[in-house]
N, C-alpha and C positions, 0 to 999 in steps of 0.2 A: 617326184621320184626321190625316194630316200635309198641308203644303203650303207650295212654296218650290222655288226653281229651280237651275238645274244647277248654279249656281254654289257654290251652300249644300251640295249633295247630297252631299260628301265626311262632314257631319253624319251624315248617315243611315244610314251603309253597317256601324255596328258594330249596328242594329235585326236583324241578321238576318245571315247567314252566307250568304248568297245574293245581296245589296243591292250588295256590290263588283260583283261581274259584272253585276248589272242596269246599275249606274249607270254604267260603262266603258263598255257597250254606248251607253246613251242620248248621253254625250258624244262619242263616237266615230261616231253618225249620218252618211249619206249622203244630200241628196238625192234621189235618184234612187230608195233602196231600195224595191225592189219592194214591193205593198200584199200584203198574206198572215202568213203565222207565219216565223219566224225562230228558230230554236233557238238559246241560250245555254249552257246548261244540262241539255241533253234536254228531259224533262218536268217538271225542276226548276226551272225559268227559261225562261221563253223569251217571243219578243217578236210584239203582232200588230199590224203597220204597219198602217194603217185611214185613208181619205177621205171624204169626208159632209160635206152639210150640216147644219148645226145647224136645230134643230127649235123649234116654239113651247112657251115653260113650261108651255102644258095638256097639250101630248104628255110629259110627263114619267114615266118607267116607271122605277120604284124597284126594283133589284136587287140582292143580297148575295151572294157565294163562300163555302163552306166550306174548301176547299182550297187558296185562292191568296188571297194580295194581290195587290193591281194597282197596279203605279206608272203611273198614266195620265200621260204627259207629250204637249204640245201643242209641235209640231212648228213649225207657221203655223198660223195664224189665232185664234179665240176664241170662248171659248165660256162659257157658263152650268152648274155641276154643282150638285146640289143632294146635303146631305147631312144624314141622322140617324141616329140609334142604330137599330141594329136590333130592339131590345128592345121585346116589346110592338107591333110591325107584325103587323098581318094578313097572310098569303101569301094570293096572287091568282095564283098558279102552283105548285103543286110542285116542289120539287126536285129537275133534273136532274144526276142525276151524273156522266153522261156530259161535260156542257158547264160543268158548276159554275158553277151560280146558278140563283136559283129569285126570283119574283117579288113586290112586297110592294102594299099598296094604299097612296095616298100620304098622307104623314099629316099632321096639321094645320098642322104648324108642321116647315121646316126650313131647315138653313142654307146660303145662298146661297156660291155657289164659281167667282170669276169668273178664269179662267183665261188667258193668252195666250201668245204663242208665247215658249217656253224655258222656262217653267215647267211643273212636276207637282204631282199630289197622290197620296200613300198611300189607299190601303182597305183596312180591316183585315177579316176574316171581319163581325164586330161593325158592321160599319159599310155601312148600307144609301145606295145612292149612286143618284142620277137624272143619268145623263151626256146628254152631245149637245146640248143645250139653247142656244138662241140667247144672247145678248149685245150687246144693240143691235142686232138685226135675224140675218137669217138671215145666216150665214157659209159659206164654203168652210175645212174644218178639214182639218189631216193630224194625225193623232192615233197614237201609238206606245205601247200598253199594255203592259205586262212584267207578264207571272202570275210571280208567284215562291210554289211551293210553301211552304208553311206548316211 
């Protein structure tokens, strides 16, 4: 798990041979860009604009990727993500391969990941993550995750 904002994000971009076009993509944002998928990359990259509100820490649903990281970066607003190892989580869902990710029970202890507009955080396969989650109350979030194939 990483985490740190567009400004830092030029750091990032030699983790992965796929990270330069994620992160061109994220500073390059519109606005306006429609909510849905966004191809970068085909199915090597590519980007899903998303709006919602943020949720209470009990609603928290712990989820992990085999096939993608996710550069979740927060567009406006704020929010709450919770993060641990994936290691040793019970699944509470099977693993769809189709949508990549399968779901975990949440475990006793993890770490808080308070995020705001212009900043992101990395997910690694390894890395079981509870997104959406409030931050001082319910929010209106725009949220732009990049799957970048693994």
């Amino acid at each position: 798990m990483i985490a740190g904002t567009l400004a830092q994000c030029s750091r990032y971009a030699s983790l992965s041979p796929r990270f330069g076009a994620a992160f061109d993509f994220l500073r390059s944002l519109s606005a306006n860009l429609p909510l849905g998928r966004h191809d970068i990359a085909s199915d090597d990259c590519f980007a899903l604009v998303q709006a919602y509100t943020t949720k209470p820490l009990a609603a928290a649903k712990f989820e992990a990727h085999r096939n993608y990281v996710d550069i979740q970066f927060l567009q406006s607003g704020r929010e709450t993500l919770l993060w641990t190892p994936l290691t040793g989580l019970a699944e509470t869902q099977a693993y769809d391969s189709e949508k990549d990710y399968a779901l975990f029970a949440a475990p006793a202890n993890a770490t808080p990941l308070r995020l705001r507009a212009g900043e992101f955080t990395i997910f690694y396969p390894e890395d079981a993550h509870a997104p959406c989650l409030e931050l001082d109350g319910p929010c209106e979030v725009r949220k732009i995750v990049v799957k970048v194939r693994v």
